[in-house]
N, C-alpha and C positions, 0 to 999 in steps of 0.2 A: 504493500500500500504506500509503504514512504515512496519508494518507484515511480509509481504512477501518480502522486501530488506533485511531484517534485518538477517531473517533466510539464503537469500541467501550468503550474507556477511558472515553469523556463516561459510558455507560451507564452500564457498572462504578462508576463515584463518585458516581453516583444513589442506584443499589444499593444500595452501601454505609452510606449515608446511616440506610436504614431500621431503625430499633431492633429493628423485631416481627420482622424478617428474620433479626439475629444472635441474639434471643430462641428463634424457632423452630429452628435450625439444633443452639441449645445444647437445646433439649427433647427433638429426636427424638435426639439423640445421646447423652442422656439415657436413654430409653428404651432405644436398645440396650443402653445398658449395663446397664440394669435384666432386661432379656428374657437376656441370656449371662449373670448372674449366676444369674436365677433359672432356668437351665438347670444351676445346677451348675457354671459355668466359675470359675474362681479368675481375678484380677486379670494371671495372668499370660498366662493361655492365651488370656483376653478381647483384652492388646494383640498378642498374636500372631496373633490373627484379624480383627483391624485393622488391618492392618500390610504394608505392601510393598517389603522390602528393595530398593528402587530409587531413585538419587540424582537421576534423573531423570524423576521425576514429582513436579509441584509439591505442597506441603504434607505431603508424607511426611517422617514421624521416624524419629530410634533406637526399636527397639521397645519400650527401656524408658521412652522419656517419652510412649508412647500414653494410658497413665492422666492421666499430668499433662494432656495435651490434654483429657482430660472436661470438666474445668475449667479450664484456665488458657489454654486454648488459642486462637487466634486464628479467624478467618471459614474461614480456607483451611484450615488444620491440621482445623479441625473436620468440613468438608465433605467432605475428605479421608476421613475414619475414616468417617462416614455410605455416604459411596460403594464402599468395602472392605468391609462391610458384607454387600454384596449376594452378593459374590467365596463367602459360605457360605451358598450359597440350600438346598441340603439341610437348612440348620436347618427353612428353611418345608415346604419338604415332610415333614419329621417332626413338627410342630407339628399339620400336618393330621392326623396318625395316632393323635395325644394323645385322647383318650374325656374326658381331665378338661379341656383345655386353655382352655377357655370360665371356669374357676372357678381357675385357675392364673395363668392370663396374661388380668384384664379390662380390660389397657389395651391388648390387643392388638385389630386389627380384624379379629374371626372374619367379618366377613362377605366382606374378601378373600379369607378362606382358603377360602371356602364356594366363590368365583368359582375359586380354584385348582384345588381340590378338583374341580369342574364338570367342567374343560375337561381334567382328566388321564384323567376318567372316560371322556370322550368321546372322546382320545385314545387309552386301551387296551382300549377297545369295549366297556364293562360298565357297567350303573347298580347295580350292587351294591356298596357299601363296601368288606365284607370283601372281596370279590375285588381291588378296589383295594389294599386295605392287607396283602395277601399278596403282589402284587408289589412294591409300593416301599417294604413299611418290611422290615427297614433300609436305609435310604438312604446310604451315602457318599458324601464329598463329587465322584466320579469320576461314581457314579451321575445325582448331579443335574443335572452340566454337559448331561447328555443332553437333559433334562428340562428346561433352562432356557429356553427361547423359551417353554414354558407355563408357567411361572413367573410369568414375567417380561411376557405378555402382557396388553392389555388389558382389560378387561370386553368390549369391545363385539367384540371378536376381532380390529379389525382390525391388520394387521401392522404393527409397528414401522417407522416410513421410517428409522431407524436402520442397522436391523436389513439390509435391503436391499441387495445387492450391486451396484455404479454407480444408487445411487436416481434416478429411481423404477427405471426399467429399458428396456431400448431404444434408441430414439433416439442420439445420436453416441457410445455407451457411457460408460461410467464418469464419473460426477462429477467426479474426482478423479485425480490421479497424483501418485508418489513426485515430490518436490522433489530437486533435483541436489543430492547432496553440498555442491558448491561454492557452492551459493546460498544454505546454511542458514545459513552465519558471521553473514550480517548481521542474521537473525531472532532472536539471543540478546537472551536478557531480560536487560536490567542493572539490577542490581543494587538504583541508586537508583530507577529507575521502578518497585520492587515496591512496592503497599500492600494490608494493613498492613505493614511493615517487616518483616524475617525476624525473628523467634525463635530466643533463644539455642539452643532445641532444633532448629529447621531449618537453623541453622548449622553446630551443633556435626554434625549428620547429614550432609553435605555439605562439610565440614570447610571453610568457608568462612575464608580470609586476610583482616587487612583491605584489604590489596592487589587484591584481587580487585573486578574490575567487572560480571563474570555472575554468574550460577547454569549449571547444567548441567544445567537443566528442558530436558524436548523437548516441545515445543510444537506443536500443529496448524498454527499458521502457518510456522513453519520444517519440517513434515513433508511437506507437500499444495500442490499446484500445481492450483490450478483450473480442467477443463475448458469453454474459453469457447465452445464448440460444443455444450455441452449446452443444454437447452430450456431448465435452471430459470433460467440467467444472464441472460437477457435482462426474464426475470419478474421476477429481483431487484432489477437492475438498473431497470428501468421504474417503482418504487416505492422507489427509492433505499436499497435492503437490500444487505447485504455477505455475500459466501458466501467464506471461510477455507478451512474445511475437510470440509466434507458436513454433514446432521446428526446431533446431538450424540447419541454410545451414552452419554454420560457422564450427560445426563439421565434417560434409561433410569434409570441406574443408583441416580441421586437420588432422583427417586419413587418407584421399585419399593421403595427401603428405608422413604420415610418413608408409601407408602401401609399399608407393617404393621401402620401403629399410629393408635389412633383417632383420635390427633391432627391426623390428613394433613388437609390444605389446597393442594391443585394450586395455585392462586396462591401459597403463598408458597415451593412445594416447586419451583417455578418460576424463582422469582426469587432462590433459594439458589443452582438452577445455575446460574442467567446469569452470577451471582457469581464461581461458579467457575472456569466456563469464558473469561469474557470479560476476568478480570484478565491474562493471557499474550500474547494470546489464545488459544487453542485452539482457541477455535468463535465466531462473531458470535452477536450476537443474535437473529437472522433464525434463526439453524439452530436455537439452543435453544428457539425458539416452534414451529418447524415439531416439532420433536422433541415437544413436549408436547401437540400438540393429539390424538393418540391416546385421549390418555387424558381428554379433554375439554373442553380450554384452549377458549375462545371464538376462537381466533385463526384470521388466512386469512394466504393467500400475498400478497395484494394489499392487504395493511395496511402500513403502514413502523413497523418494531419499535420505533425508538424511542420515538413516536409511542404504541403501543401500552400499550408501558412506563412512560411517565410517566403515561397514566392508571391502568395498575395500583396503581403505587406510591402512588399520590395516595389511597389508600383508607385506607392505613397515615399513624399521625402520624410525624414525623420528629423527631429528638432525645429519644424517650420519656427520661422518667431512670430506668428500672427496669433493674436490672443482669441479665447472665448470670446465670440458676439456676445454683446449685451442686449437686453432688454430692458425699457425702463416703462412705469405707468406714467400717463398724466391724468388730467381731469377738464373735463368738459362741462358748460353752463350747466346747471344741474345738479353737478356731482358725479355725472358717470363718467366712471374712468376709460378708457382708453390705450389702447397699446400705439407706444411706439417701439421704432426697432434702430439700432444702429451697426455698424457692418456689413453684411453678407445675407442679413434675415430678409431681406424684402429679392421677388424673383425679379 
């Protein structure tokens, strides 16, 4: 096990290395914030809909310093909110119902909503609009959870290996099983092995002592016991890849939000989650490529991820000096606030 963290870790400070990577991370999170303002959300409702009262998921805040994270916030804090994000997928399914939405929101990418739009239709057996948009607007957000596997799906249709229950399916069952209680003590993340360092607001959230040597993040690698009787271990195995914990729903989660916006780039929406996922570990490498190739990653089973990764990364320069775009509110007669953007946030 030390093995396979270690190399994960080498990844993760690969990653981290990339500028255009905490660049892009801070744009699409950007863009949210831009899409729930101009939806009408006020600054409050915005961190509340980013936001997962849980001490034990990494990068989660108090919900009052979610704004401060637009801007000040760190790789993980930010990845964090991008991936919560998704948690209001009824927003997209109302955005499809907009008539003006094309002239409202043009940093959005109508041609995903066009692929959403498609495959609902095909799902509630009609090529008529209106008949579409008489059953699902309005959408709540109870509504949508029904709805999200088409959401959330591909272009090309196929399933999610995510998504999958013992992926693929068959063979000596389940990927995966619960880890014993008793085994998970020695899988805590300490404290100094986090980077970047925690934030006063990931602190003050978790009410971290400075006595203290963990966090009380639960982790895929302290969750999941990996089944060595399944087909995929021998394949991972055979090409020197590491399986944690199955593949990553978390990247699901990453792309689905930042393919909304024209900005999306599957490479770099890619190597955001590895980011995410591989600082704890949660998930290896290997599952967050198997995870994206759905949606059109170049990648195989029988590549060795690191391997793969370091030619990805090798695209992006390393040390850029251009800082996080900022974001800042203003306010309008009235009182309602207002986004502006400075840098790179506006298309």
């Amino acid at each position: 096990m030390e093995k396979e963290t270690g190399k994960e870790r080498r990844i993760y400070e690969k990653i981290y290395e990339i500028q255009e990577m905490h660049n892009y991370a801070s744009l699409i999170l950007g863009d949210i914030y831009r899409l729930l303002s101009d939806l009408g959300n006020d600054d409050e409702k915005i961190a509340e809909m980013l936001h997962r009262n849980n001490i034990k998921e990494a990068g989660q805040v108090s919900k009052k310093d979610v704004i401060d994270v637009i801007n000040n916030g760190n790789i993980r804090e930010k990845t964090t909110a991008i991936a919560m994000f998704i948690n209001n997928c009824y927003i997209i399914i109302n955005l499809i119902c907009m008539k003006d939405a094309k002239t409202r929101f043009p940093y959005i990418n109508h041609d995903r909503l066009r692929v959403i739009k498609n495959k609902l239709k095909r799902l509630i057996g009609t090529k008529d609009d209106a008949v579409l948009f008489d059953i699902i607007k309005p959408t709540t957000t109870k509504d949508a959870c029904a709805l999200c596997n088409v959401v959330i799906a591909p272009e090309t249709g196929v399933l999610l290996l995510s998504r999958v229950v013992g992926f693929p399916f068959g063979c000596a069952g389940n990927l995966r099983r619960s880890r014993p209680q008793d085994e998970q003590e020695k899988y805590k993340v300490l404290i100094s092995d986090i980077k970047p360092e925690l934030s006063t607001r990931e602190k003050e959230f978790m009410q971290i002592r400075d006595s203290d040597t963990h966090v009380q993040w639960v982790t895929g690698q302290m969750s999941w016991v990996i089944n060595k009787k399944h087909f995929l271990v021998p394949i991972a195995e055979k090409y020197n890849n590491n399986l944690i914990s199955g593949p990553a729903g978390s990247i699901d989660m990453i792309i689905q939000t930042c393919l909304l916006f024209k900005r999306y780039d599957l490479e770099l929406s890619t190597l955001v989650g590895i980011a995410w996922c591989t600082m704890c570990p949660d998930h290896s490498a290997y599952e967050c490529l198997i995870s994206a190739m759905p949606y059109g990653l170049d990648y195989s089973l029988n590549l060795e991820a690191e391997e793969y990764i370091d030619e990805l990364i090798s695209k992006y320069k390393k040390g850029s000096s251009r800082g996080s775009p900022k974001i800042t509110t203003g306010t309008l007669a009235g009182g309602k606030k207002t986004r502006k953007t400075q840098g790179k946030l506006d298309i």
